[in-house]
C-alpha angles and dihedrals in degrees: 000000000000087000093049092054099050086058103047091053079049096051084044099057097043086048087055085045096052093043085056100057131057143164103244126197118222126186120241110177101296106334114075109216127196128245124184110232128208118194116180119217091242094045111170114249083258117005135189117263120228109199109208120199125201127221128251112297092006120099133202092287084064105048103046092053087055100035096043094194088142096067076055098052095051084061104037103041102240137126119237119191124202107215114212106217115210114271082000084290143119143227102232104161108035131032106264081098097039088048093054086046092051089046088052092058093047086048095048095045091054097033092044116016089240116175108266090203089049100056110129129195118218129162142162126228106323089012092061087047081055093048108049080043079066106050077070089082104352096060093105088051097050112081089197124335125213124203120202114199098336154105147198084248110211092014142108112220117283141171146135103236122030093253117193113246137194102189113202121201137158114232093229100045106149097187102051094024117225089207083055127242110241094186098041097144090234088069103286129246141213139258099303084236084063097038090052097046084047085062094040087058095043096053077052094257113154089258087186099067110030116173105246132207120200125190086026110219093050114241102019119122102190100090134354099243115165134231113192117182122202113197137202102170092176095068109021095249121139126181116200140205126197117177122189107202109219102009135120147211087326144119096225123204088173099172085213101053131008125356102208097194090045098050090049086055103047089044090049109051083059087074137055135157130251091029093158100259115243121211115249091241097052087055138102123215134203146161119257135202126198111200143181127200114286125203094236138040100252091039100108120037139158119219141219125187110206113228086232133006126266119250112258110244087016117129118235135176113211113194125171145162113251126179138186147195095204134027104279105208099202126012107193136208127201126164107200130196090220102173089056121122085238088081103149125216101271082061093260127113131249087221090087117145101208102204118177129309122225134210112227117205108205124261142060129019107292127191121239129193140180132181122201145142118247101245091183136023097281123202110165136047119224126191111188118196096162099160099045131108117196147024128343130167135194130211152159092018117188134188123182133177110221117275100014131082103220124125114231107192122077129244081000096186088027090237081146081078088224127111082213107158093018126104139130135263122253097283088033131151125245111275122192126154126251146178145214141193101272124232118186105223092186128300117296109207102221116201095263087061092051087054105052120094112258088230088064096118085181117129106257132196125234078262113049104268122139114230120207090190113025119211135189104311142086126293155190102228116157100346090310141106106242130193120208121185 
């Protein structure tokens, strides 16, 4: 009886499975193509849509079982659909393919109510090379797109819209070579490091400076993947990098290492068409972490270098907005003399100044603040949040000596829009900077404000920072708020 059970919940679920997913027609001018649909149980009202394109001689079968969005999209809601290209091949070079991908947008929009602002591109080997052929004239339909293990062979970046991209390739690919083939005779093309910075610096990215991440994921200690991050914060585009060391022509979901569909995923629902844009200068920027759980207490930090040290026996007041997306238990500070001789063996120093820690309930931006005097001659800012899982993100950081003004950290609200100075510490969590739409709420009066002289008729910004040539924004002069527009 116990047996009998056990295969009717079986038959059940595959019966479920197999309602799910269907082959689907689509229309495409007078000839009528195949896609192969899957549908979750808990599908959202109206869900975002993965395309999922298969390599050259597989079919739809095959790239489901190696890609395994389907087990995703069970727990995140959304459709994914598995294109058959015709004698298991692509157009990669005229429209005949871009045309049965846009037809399979239109479809899944009328058949199943998809998103139109949340469909995503993804593809493996021939079916990257199609989908960066896309971006050419489907770049304002595809929300991100993300390439596994292949390239636009013979061509220089193009598209019509400036489309995120998180870009997957093993370091020993022998098919699409990692190291590039010049004389390919498609056209050739170059290392994939260099083909992907090519397209970092054509979406407008700052292609001289990426963010890298080595061991990706961070903390692991099985293997050295990379993760490079190309930003262009003024325009919310992001070109990734993910380098698998040791691995071949293969879309790799290795449980010990990267998850290639995962790390699409969670790359993709970041990102969605038609999000009203806001003008730069009406944005607020901010650092943020992303962390997962360390073993320690010190085991996940995030790191700030002073532009100049602090004076030892000096007194400074140290205030800054912090912001999470959990309870943080314990929020550390630590100002470190980092450049002493007592460098211990981990690379630290033992001339660490261990102020109090605060708990951080989740929720909306909170000010901190720590007085101390500078016992040494402290160079470098740690925050240690060793025990915390999630997001946190770090903003409008001042730092005064008493009795001056002046504000000592660099690039305080970020409105540089650069993460100069700040890193993490060996174990450390991923850091990028972002930005939001900013609201004033009221003015915060940050230490650096309490401290000026009422009669400072200086320009200040919301934060604190003195302005020598005030532009269009919103200001502190003479004790007033002040718009200039």
């Amino acid at each position: 009886m116990r047996r009998f059970t056990m295969l009717a919940s079986l038959l059940m679920v595959l019966c479920l499975q197999m309602a799910a997913q269907t082959w689907e027609d689509v229309k495409v001018g007078n000839s009528t193509r195949k896609t192969l649909t899957y549908v979750p149980k808990n599908v959202e009202k109206s869900p975002a849509l993965v395309i999922s394109l298969h390599g050259m001689n597989q079919d739809p079968g095959y790239q489901q079982n190696q890609t395994q969005w389907n087990a995703l999209a069970d727990t995140e809601g959304f459709i994914v659909t598995y294109p058959l290209g015709n004698n298991k091949m692509w157009d990669t070079h005229g429209m005949g393919d871009v045309k049965f991908v846009v037809a399979v947008m239109k479809d899944m929009e009328l058949k199943h109510n998809v998103d139109k602002n949340r469909i995503y591109l993804s593809g493996f080997s021939m079916g990257s090379w199609l989908g960066y052929h896309c971006l050419e004239t489907l770049g304002d339909k595809i929300a991100a797109f993300g390439p596994v293990s292949g390239v636009d062979i013979g061509k220089q970046p193009k598209a019509n819209r400036m489309v995120p991209i998180m870009h997957i390739h093993g370091t020993a690919d022998d098919v699409f070579k990692y190291t590039g083939d010049p004389y390919h005779m498609a056209g050739g093309y170059p290392s994939i490091e260099e083909y992907v910075k090519r397209w970092a610096a054509y979406e407008g990215c700052d292609a001289s400076n990426p963010q890298v991440i080595r061991p990706y994921p961070a903390g692991r200690n099985t293997a050295n993947d990379t993760r490079t991050i190309y930003n262009n914060v003024n325009d919310d585009v992001e070109v990734n990098l993910i380098s698998i060391d040791g691995k071949g022509h293969w879309h790799s979901n290795d449980p010990n290492g990267v998850n290639s569909t995962q790390e699409l995923w969670n790359f993709f629902k970041r990102h969605q068409l038609n999000q009203h844009p806001v003008p730069v200068e009406n944005r607020n920027y901010f650092i943020r972490y992303e962390s997962t759980v360390g073993e320690n207490l010190w085991d996940r930090q995030a790191v700030y270098t002073l532009p100049k040290a602090l004076e030892k026996g000096a007194k400074y007041t140290l205030t800054m907005k912090m912001r999470t997306s959990a309870d943080c238990a314990e929020l550390g500070f630590w100002p470190i003399w980092n450049a002493s001789a007592n460098k211990n063996q981990w690379g630290g120093s033992d001339d660490v100044q261990y102020e109090a820690a605060y708990h951080v309930e989740a929720g909306d931006w909170k000010t901190l603040t720590w007085n101390f005097t500078a016992n040494f001659t402290l160079d470098t800012f740690q925050f240690v949040f060793g025990k915390y899982g999630g997001i946190l993100d770090i903003d409008d950081m001042v730092l005064v000596k008493e009795g001056t003004s002046e504000n000592l950290i660099a690039n305080a609200d970020f409105s540089a829009r650069n993460i100069q100075g700040w890193s993490t510490n060996w174990n450390g969590p991923s850091y990028f900077l972002d930005n939001e739409a900013y609201a004033s709420t009221g003015i915060e009066k940050p230490a650096v404000a309490t401290m000026m002289k009422s009669a400072d008729k200086a320009y200040y910004t919301l934060q604190g920072v003195k302005v020598i040539r005030p532009t269009k924004g919103i200001y502190i002069h003479g004790g007033k708020k002040i718009v200039i527009k």
